[in-house]
N, C-alpha and C positions, 0 to 999 in steps of 0.2 A: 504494500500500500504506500503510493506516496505522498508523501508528506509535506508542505512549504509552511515555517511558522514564524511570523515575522515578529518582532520587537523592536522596543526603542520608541515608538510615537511618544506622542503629549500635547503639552500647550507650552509654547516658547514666548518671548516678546521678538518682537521684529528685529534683525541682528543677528539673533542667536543661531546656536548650533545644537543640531541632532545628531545623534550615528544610529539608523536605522540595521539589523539585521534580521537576514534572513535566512534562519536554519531546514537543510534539507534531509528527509529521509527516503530511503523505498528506489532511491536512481541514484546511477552513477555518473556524480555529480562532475566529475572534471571531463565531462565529455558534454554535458549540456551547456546550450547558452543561457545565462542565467540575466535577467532585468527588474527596473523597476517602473511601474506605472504610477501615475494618480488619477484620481477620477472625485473632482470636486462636485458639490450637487448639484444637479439638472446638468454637470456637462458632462460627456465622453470621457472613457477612458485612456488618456496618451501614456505613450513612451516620455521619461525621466530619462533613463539611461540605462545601455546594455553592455555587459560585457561577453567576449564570445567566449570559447572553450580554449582559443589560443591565448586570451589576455588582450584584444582588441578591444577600445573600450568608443562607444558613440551617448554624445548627450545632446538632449533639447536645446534648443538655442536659449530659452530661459533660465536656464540654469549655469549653462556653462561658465567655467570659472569660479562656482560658487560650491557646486555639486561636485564629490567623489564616487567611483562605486569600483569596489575591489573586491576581489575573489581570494579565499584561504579553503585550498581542495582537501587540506589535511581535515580539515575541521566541518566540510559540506554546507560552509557561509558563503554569502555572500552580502557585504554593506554599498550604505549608503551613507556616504558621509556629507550632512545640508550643514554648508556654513551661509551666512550673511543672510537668513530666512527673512522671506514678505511676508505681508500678509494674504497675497497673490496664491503663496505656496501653498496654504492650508487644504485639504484634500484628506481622500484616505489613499494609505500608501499599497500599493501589492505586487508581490514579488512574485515572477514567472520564470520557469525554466520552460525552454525550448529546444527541440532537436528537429533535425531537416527530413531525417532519412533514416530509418523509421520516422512520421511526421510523431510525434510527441508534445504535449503542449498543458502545463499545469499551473495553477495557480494558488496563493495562500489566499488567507482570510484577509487581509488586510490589516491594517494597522492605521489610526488616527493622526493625521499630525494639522495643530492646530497653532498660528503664527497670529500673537495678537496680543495688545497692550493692554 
């Protein structure tokens, strides 16, 4: 059974920093590409940022330079590191791994993250 269990949300002030992760179980994880979505209310859900299975890493144009997201295969994580958070950002967070071939595609519960004075 697989598993994506994220952690790290809350409520920051505008500025701050979070380290979002996302622990996997049930797949073997340094072969998947692993990401992260938001999906704030009444909108769609985008891409944040994806890292591939090589360590290739693509972010939103909103984020970039503020946003990290790093993979540790020993340990079946994957973060997200939000520094200099809006209130733009507030959303819920979810993390997705993906594979091409076998098509494979799973997502966690999400996690809360709330930017606001």
């Amino acid at each position: 059974q697989v598993q994506l269990v994220e952690s790290g949300g809350g409520l920051v002030q505008p500025g701050g920093s979070l380290r979002l992760s996302c622990a996997a179980s049930g797949i073997t994880f340094s072969i998947y590409h692993m990401g992260w979505y938001c999906q704030a209310p009444g909108k769609q859900r985008e891409l944040v940022a994806l890292i591939t299975n090589s360590g290739s890493t693509n972010y939103a144009d909103s984020v970039k330079g503020r946003f990290t997201i790093s993979r540790d295969n020993a340990k079946n994580t994957v973060y997200l590191q939000m520094n200099s958070l809006k209130p733009d950002d507030t959303a819920v967070y979810y993390c997705n791994s993906r594979m091409n071939s076998p098509p494979r595609n799973y997502w966690g519960q999400g996690t809360q993250v709330t930017v606001s004075s």
